[in-house]
Backbone bond lengths (Angstrom), bond angles and torsions (degrees), N, CA, C in turn:
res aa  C-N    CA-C-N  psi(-1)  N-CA   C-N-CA  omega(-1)  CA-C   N-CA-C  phi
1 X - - - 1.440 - - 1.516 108.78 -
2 X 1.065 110.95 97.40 1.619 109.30 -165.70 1.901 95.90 -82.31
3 X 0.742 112.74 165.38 2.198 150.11 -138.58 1.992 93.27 -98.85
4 X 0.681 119.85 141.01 1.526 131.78 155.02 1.260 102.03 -94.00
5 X 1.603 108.16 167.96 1.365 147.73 -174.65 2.017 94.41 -72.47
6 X 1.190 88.76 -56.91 1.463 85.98 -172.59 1.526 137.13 -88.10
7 X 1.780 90.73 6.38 1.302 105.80 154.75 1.749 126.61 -88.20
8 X 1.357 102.88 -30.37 1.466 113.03 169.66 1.617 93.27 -39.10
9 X 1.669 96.75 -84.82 1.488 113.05 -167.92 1.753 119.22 -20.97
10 X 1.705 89.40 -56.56 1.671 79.33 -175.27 1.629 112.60 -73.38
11 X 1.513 130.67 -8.68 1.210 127.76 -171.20 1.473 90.95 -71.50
12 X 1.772 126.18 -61.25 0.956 95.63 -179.32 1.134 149.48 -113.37
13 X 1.716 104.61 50.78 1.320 125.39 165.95 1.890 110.12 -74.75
14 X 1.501 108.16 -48.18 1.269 119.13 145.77 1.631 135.34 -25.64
15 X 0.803 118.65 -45.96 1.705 137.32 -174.70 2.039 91.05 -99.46
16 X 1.507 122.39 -25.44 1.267 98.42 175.00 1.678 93.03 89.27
17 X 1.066 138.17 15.68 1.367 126.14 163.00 1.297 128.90 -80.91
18 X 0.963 153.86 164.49 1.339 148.67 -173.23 1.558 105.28 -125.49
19 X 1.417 118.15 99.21 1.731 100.55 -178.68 1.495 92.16 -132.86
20 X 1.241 117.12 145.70 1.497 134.40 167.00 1.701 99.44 -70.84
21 X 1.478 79.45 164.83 1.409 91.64 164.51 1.686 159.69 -17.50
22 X 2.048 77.43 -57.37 1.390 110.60 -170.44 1.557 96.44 -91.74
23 X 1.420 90.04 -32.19 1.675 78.19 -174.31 1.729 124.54 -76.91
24 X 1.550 98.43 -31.36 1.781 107.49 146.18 1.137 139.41 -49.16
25 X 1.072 120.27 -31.73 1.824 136.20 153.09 1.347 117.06 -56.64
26 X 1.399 117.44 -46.01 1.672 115.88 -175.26 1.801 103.54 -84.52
27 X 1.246 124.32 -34.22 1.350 132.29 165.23 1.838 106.44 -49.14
28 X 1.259 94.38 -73.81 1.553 90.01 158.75 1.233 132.21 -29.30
29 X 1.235 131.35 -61.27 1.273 133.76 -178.23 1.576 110.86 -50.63
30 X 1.593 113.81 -57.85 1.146 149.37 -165.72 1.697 102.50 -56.13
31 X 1.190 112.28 -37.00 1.505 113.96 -165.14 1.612 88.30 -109.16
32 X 1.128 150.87 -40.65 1.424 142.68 172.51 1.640 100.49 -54.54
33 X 1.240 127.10 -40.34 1.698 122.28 -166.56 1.613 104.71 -72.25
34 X 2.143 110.76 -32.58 1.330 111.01 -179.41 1.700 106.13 -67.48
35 X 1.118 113.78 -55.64 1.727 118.17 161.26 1.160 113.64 -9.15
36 X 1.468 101.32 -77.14 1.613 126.88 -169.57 1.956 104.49 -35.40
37 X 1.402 78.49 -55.04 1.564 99.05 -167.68 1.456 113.26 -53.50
38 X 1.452 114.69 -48.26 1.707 136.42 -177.62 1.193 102.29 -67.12
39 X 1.495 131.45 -36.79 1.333 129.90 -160.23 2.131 108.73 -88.78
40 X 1.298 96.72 -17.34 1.344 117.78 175.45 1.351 96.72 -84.14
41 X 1.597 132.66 -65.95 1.485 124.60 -158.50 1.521 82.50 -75.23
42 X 1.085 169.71 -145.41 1.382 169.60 -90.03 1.829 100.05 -24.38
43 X 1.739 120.68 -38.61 0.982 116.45 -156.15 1.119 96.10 -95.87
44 X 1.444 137.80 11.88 1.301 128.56 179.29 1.872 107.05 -92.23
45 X 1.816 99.13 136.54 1.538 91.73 173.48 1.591 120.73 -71.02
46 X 1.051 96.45 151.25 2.068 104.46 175.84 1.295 94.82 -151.28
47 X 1.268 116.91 38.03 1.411 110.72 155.84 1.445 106.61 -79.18
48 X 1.522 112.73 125.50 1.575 134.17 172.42 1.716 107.20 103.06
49 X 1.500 115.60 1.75 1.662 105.32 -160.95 1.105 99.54 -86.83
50 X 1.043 137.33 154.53 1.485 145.51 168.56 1.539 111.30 -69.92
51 X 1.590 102.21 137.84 2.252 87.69 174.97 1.447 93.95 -75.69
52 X 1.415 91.46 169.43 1.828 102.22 179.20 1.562 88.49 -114.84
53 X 1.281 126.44 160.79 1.842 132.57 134.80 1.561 109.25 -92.16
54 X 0.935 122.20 -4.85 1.809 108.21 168.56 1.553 90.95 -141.17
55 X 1.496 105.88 -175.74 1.584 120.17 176.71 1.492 109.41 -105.91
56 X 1.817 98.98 -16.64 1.869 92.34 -179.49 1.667 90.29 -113.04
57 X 1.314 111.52 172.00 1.698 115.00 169.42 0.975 104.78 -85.01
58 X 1.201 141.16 103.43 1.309 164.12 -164.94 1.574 116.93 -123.57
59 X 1.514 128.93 106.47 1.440 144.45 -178.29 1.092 111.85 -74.71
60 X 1.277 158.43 132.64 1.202 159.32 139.94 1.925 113.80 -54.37
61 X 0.925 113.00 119.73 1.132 133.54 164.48 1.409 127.06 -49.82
62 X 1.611 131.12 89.80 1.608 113.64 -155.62 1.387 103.96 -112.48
63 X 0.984 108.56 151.32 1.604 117.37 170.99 1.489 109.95 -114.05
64 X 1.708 111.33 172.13 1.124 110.26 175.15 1.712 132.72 -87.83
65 X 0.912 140.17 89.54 1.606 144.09 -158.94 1.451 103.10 -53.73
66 X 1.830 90.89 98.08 1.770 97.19 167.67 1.431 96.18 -155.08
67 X 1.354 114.36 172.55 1.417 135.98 -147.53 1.622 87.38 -87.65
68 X 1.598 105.73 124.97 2.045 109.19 170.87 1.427 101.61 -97.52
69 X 1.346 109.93 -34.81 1.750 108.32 -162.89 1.803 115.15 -114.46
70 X 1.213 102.99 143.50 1.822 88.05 -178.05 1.692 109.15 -92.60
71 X 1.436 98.22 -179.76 1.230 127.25 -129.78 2.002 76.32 -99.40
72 X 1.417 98.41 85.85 1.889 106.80 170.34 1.557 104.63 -86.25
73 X 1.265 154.48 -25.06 1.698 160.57 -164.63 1.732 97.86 -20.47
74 X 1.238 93.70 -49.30 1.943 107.04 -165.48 1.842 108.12 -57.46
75 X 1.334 104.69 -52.07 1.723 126.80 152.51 1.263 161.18 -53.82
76 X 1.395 101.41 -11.53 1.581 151.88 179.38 1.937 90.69 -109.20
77 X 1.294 94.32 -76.62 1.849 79.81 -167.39 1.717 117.62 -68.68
78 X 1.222 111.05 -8.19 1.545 104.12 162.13 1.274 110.88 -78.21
79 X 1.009 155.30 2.19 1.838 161.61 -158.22 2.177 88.75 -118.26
80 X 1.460 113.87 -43.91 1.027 100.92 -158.52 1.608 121.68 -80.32
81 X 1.164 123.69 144.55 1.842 111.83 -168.32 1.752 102.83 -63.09
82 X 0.992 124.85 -15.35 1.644 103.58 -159.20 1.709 97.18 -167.10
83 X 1.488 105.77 98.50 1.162 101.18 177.08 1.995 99.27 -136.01
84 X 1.895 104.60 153.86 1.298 90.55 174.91 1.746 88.10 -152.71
85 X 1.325 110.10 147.14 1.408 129.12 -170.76 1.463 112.86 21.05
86 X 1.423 89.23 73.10 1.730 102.57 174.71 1.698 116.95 84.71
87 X 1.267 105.30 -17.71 1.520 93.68 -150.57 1.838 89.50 -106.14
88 X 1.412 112.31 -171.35 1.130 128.61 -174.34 1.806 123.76 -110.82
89 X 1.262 113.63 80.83 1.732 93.96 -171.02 1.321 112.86 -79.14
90 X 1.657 111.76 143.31 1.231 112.52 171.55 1.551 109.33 -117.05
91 X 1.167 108.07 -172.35 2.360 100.95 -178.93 1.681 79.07 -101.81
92 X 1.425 79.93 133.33 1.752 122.21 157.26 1.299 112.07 -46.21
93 X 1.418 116.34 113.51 1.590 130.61 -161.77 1.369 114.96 -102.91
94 X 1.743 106.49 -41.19 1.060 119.14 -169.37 2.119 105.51 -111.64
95 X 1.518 83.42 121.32 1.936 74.15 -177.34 1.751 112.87 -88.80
């Protein structure tokens, strides 16, 4: 369903843009050709394709999950003004 002139306009009267004419016309064009484009890949079959998560086959790199840094909590909450069973109080900002 390709876009009118005077839908551009009000979109981006909406968004607060300021576009002339000409420049609504080439936007126009520009967003009817992306349409164009979407309304074509929609019609393509992919019945049986597999989804991808990337476009190349791409491995993830794994490491082993273990502890790099020690356990400071005890050292951190003595520095802090106001702490009670673990947690952090701050003053109430919002009434």
């Amino acid at each position: 369903m390709p876009l009118s002139l005077q839908e551009v306009q009000r979109v981006a009267e909406l968004a607060r843009i300021g576009v002339s004419d000409a420049e609504a016309q080439t936007v126009l064009a520009q967003l009817n050709d992306i349409f164009e484009l979407i309304a074509r890949m929609q019609k393509v079959d992919t019945e049986g394709v597999e989804p991808m998560s990337h476009g190349q086959e791409l491995k993830l790199r794994l490491r082993e999950d273990i502890v790099t840094e020690r356990d400071q909590r005890e050292r951190f909450e003595s520095v802090a003004s106001n702490v009670e069973q673990g947690l952090y109080l701050v003053p109430k900002v919002i009434e």
